[in-house]
C-alpha positions in Angstrom: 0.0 0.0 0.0 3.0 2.6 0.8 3.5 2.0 -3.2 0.2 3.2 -4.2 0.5 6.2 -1.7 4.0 7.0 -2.6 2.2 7.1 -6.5 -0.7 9.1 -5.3 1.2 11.6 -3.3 3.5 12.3 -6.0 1.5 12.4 -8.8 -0.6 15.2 -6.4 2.7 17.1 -6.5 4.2 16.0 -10.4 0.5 17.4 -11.6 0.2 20.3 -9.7 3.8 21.6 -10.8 3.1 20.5 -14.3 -0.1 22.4 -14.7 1.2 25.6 -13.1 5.0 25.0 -15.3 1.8 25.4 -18.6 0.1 28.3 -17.2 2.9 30.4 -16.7 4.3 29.0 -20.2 0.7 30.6 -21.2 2.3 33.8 -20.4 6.1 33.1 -21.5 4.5 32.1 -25.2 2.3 34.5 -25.3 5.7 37.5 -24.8 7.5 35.8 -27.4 5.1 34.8 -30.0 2.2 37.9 -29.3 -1.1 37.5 -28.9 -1.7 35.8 -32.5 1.3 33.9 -32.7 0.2 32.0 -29.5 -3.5 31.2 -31.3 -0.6 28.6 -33.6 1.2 27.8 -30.5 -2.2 26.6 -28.7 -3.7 24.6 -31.7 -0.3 22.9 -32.7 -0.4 22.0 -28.8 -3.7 20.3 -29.2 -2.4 18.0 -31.2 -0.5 16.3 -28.7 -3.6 14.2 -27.7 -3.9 13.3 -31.7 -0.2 12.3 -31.3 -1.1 10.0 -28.5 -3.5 7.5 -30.2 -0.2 6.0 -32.5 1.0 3.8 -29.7 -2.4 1.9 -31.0 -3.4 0.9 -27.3 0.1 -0.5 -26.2 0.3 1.0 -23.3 -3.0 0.6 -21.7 -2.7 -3.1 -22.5 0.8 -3.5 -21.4 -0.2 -2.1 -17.7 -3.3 -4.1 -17.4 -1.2 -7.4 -18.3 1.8 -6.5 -16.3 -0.8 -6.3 -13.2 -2.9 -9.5 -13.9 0.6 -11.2 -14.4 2.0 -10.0 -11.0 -1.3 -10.8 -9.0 -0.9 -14.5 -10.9 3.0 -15.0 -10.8 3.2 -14.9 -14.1 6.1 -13.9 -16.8 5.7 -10.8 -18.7 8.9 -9.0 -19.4 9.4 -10.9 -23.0 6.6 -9.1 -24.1 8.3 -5.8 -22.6 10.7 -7.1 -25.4 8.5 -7.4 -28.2 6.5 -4.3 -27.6 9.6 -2.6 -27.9 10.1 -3.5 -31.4 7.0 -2.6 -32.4 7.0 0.5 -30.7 10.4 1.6 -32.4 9.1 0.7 -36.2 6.0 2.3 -35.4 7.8 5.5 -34.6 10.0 5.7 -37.3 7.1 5.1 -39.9 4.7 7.9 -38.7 7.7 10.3 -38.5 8.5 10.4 -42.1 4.6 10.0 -42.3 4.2 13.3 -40.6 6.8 15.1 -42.9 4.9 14.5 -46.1 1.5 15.3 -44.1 2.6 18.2 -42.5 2.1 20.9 -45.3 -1.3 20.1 -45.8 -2.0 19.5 -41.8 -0.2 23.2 -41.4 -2.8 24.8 -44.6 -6.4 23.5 -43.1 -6.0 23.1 -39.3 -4.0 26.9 -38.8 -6.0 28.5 -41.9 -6.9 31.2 -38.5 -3.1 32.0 -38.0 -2.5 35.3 -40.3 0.4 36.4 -38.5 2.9 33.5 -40.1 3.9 32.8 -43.6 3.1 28.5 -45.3 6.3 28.1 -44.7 6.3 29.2 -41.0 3.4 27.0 -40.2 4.9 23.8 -42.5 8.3 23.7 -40.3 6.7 23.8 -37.0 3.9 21.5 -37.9 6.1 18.9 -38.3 8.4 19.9 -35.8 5.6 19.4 -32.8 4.1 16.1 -34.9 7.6 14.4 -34.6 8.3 15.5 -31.0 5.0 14.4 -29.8 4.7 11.2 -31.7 8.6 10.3 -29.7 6.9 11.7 -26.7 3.8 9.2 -26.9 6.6 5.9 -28.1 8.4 6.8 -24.2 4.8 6.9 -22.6 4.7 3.3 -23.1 7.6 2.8 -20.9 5.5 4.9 -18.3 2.8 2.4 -18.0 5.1 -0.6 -17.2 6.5 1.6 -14.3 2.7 2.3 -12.9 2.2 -1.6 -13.3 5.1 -2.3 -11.7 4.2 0.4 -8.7 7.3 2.6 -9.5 4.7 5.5 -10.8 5.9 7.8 -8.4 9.0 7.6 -11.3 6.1 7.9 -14.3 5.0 10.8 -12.5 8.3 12.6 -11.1 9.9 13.2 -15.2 6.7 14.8 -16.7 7.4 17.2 -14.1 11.1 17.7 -14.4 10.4 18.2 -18.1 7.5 20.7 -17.7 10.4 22.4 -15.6 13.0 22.4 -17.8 10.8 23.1 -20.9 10.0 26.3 -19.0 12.9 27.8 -18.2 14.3 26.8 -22.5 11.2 29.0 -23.1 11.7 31.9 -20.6 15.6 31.6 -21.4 15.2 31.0 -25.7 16.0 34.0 -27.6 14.0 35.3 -30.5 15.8 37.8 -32.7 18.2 35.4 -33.9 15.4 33.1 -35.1 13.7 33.5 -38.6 11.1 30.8 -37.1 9.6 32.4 -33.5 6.7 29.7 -33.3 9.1 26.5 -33.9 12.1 28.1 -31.5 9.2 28.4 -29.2 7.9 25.1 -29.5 11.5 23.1 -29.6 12.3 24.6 -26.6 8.9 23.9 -24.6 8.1 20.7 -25.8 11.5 18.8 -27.1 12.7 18.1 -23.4 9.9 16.0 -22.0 10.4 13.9 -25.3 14.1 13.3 -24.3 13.4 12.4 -20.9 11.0 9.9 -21.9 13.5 8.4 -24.3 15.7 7.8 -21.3 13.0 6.6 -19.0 12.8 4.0 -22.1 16.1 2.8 -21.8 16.3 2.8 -18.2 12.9 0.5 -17.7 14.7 -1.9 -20.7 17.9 -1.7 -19.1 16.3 -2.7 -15.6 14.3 -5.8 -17.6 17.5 -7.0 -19.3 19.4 -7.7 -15.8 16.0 -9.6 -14.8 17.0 -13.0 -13.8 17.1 -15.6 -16.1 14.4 -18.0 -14.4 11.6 -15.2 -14.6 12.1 -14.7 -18.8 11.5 -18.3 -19.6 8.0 -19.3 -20.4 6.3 -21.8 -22.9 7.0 -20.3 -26.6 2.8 -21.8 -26.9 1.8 -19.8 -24.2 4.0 -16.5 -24.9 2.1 -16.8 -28.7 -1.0 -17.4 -27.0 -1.0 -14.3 -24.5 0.6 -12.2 -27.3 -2.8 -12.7 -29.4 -4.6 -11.7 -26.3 -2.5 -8.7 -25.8 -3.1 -7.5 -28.8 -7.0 -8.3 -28.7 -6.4 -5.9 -25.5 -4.3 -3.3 -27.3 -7.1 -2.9 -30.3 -9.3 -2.6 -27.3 -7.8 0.7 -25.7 -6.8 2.1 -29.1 -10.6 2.0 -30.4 -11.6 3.5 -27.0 -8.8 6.2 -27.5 -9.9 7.2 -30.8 -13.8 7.2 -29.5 -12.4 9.2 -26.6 -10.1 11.8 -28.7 -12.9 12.5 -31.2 -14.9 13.6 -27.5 -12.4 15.6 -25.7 -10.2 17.0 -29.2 -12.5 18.0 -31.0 -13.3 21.2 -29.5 -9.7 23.0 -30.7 -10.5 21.7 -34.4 -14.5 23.8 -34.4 -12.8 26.4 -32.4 -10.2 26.6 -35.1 -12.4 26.1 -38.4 -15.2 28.7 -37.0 -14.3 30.7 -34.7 -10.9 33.9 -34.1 -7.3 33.6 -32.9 -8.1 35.9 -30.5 -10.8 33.0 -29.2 -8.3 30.4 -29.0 -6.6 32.3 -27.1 -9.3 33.1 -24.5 -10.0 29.1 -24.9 -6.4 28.5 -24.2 -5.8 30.2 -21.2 -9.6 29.0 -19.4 -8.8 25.5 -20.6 -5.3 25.6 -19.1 -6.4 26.8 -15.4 -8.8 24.1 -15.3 -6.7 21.4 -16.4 -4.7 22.3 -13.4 -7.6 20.6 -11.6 -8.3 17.5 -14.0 -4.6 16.8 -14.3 -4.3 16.5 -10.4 -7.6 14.7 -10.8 -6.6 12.4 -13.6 -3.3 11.8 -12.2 -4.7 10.3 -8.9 -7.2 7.7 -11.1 -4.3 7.0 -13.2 -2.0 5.7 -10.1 -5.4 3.9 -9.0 -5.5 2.0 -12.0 -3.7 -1.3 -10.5 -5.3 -0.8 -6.8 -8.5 -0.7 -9.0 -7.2 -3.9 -11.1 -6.6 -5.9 -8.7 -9.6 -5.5 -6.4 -11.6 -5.7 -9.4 -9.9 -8.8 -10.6 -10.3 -10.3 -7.0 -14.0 -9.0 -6.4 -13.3 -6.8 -3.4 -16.3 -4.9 -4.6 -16.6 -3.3 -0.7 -13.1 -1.6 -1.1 -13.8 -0.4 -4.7 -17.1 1.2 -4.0 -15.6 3.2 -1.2 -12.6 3.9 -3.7 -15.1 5.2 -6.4 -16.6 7.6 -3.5 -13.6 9.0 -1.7 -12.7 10.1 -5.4 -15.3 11.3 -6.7 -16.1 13.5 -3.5 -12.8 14.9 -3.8 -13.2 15.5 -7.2 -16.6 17.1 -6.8 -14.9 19.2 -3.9 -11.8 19.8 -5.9 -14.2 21.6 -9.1 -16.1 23.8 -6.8 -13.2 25.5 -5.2 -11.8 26.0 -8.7 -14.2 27.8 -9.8 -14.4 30.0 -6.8 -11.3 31.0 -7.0 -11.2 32.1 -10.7 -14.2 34.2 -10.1 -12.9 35.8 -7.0 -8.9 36.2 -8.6 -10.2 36.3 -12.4 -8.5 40.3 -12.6 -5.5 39.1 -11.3 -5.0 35.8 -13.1 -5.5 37.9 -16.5 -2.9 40.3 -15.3 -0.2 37.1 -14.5 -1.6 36.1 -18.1 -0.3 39.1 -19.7 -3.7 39.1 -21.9 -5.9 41.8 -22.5 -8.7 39.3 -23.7 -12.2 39.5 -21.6 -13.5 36.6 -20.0 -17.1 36.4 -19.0 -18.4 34.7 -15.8 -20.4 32.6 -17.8 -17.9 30.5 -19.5 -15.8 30.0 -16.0 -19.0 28.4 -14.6 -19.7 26.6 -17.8 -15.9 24.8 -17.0 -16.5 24.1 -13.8 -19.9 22.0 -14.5 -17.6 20.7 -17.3 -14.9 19.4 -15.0 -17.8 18.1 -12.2 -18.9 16.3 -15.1 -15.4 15.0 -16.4 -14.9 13.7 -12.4 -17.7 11.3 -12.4 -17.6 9.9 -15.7 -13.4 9.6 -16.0 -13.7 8.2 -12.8 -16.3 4.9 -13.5 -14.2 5.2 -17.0 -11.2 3.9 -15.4 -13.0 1.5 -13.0 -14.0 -0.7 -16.2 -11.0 -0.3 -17.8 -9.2 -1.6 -15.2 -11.5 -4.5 -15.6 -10.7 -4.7 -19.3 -14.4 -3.8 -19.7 -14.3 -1.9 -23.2 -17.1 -3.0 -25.0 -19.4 -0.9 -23.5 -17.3 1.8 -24.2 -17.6 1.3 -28.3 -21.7 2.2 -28.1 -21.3 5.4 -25.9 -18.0 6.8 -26.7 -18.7 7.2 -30.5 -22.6 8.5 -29.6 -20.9 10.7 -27.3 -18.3 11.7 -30.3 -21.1 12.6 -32.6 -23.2 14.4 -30.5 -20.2 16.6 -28.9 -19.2 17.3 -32.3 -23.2 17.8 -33.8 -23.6 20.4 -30.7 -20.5 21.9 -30.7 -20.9 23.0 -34.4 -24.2 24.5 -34.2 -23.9 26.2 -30.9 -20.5 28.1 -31.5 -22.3 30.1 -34.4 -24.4 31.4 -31.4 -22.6 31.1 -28.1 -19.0 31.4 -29.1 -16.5 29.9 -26.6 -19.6 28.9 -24.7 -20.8 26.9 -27.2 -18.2 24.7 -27.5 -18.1 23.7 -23.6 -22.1 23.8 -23.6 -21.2 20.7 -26.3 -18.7 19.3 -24.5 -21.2 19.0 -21.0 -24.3 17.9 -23.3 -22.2 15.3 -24.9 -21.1 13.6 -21.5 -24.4 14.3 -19.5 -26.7 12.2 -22.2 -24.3 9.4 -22.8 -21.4 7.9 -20.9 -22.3 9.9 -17.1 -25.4 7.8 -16.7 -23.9 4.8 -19.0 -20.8 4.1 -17.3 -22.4 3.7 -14.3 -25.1 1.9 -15.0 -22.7 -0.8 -16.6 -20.4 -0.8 -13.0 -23.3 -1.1 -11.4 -24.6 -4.7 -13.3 -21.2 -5.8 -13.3 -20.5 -5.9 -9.9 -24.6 -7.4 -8.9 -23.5 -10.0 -11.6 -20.0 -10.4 -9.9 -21.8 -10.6 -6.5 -24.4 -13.2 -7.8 -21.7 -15.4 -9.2 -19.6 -15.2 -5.9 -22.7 -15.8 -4.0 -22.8 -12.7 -2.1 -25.6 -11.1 -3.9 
């Protein structure tokens, strides 16, 4: 248990200096690149998320196995080995994927940038696309430390990197550069990428000196489990794409209908309350195993009070959030260094937005834990079209508000009641089954 709390504590701490190291690089970008420049900035950001769904599940997978292994004595590091390989090719392919694509990516998703020339926008399109797709290869190498209950480590480098991507963008010089916007962007987002890299080579280097006796299993039975895990993989990767399509979409409307100066106001409400879900987020994540395990050995008691203890923290977490951004709002703008209005309406709007994100990412991770995607596949793409339906319509009238009005209508009608509605027969069929219904 001192694992798990070692994993929660510091991915409390990683989280909160992550999201604060992004605010404050709100403001660093926003003196280097100017108020426009940073609308480019913001939407080449988004597409970090994007980035994430070309480890095809992997990771996910990898975690969930790792766990069921260790709760069953089994051996899993050769597929540590395998997964590797894939990982690498993968890698390499979508990079010089992402140089051919990047021209066209560059002319449709930043046609609202007018500040930068096709060239501008071509070089550091593909310059965030191939950090971000390295970034999401290393992330891999993160979930085997969760499973392994070394997260604190997973959730320690993010931070260091956040820290040092920083003070590159505080410290980076301008004039010398013909490219602002790719300087910029090399120097915030290019050291978390390394470090990942080396958190790769250190969790392979750490497997390879694993004794001899727990590497060997039957060559049947590592084919067998490998079909599985793959099963698994397509499992988390469909779910990923469901989910990105839900949560991603909002930068692509905002960017096809709406100003630079509104991605920027977008930006900057988005980033203070991700300060919340990322704390949020991070404690679920380092719940994942406790979660796996106690779903895996029907412990439903301890999983129930789990669900509650973070949900109520979650709940608690959203309202003081949003009290404090109306009471401070002056004075965040002024740390900001934006001139750009925002309107009591759309901080409220977030803050039902993230009471709605705790419950449902919450019951989310509870049946993934479980391997219980299926489900997902019905609601996640009804949620995906509706977010996007409402969205669309309701930005040519509401603005900003439009899009987070979509993003709370999309949940509330689909996975919030569905998720739990699921858990719920689940564990009355788990209790009928053990007899303790």
């Amino acid at each position: 248990m001192k694992a798990q709390l070692l994993t929660v504590a510091s991915a409390w701490g990683s989280r909160v200096v992550s999201a604060a190291a992004q605010l404050i690089a709100v403001r660093y970008a926003m003196e280097k690149l100017g108020q426009d420049g940073f609308g480019a900035f913001a939407l080449l950001g988004a597409l970090l998320p994007w980035a994430m769904l070309f480890e095809f599940g992997i990771g996910y997978g990898l975690q969930n196995y790792i766990s069921e292994s260790r709760a069953n004595g089994r051996a899993y590091r050769y597929l540590i080995t395998h997964t590797t390989a894939a990982i690498l090719s993968i890698s390499f392919v979508l990079s010089v994927l992402a140089v051919f694509a990047s021209p066209k990516i560059a002319e449709i998703y930043l046609k609202s940038v007018v500040v930068l020339n096709a060239e501008d926008k071509e070089t550091a399109t593909v310059l965030a696309l191939v950090i971000f797709l390295w970034t999401t290869a290393s992330g891999v190498y993160y979930k085997i430390l969760f499973a392994e209950h070394k997260g604190w480590i997973a959730n320690i480098i993010p931070a260091i990197g956040a820290i040092v991507g920083l003070v590159l963008l505080k410290l980076v010089r301008i004039d010398g550069h013909g490219n602002v916007l790719t300087a910029v962007i090399a120097s915030y987002y290019l050291p978390n990428a390394i470090l990942g890299i080396l958190v790769a080579f250190f969790v392979l280097r750490v497997h390879r000196k694993a004794k001899p006796s727990m590497l060997v299993e039957n060559s049947l039975d590592q084919r067998v489990k490998a079909i599985d895990f793959v099963r698994r993989a397509a499992s988390f990767w469909g779910f990923a794409v469901c989910a990105a399509l839900v949560l991603q979409v909002d930068y692509w409307v905002i960017s096809q209908k709406l100003t630079a100066e509104d991605v920027v106001t977008y930006t900057i409400v988005f980033k203070i309350f991700s300060l919340a879900l990322f704390v949020y987020t991070a404690v679920l994540q380092a719940m994942w195993p406790v979660f796996s395990e106690n779903m895996a050995s029907k412990n439903w008691h301890l999983v129930n009070q789990l669900i509650f203890k973070n949900i109520s923290a979650g709940t608690a977490l959203a309202i003081t959030f949003c009290l404090t951004f109306l009471l401070f709002k002056e004075d965040i703008l002024d740390f900001m260094k934006t001139t750009h209005e925002i309107a009591n309406s759309t901080i409220i709007l977030f803050s039902v937005y993230l009471l709605v994100r705790v419950w449902s990412d919450t019951f989310a991770t509870v049946l993934q834990s479980a391997n219980i995607m299926r489900p997902f596949f019905f609601l996640v793409p009804t949620q995906a079209t509706l977010g996007l339906i409402t969205q669309w319509i309701l930005t040519d009238s509401y603005g900003i508000n439009g899009v987070v009005i979509g993003l709370i209508a999309a949940f509330s009608f689909t996975v919030v009641p569905g998720l739990w509605f699921i858990y719920r027969n689940f564990v009355r069929a788990g209790c009928v089954k053990s007899g303790n219904a």
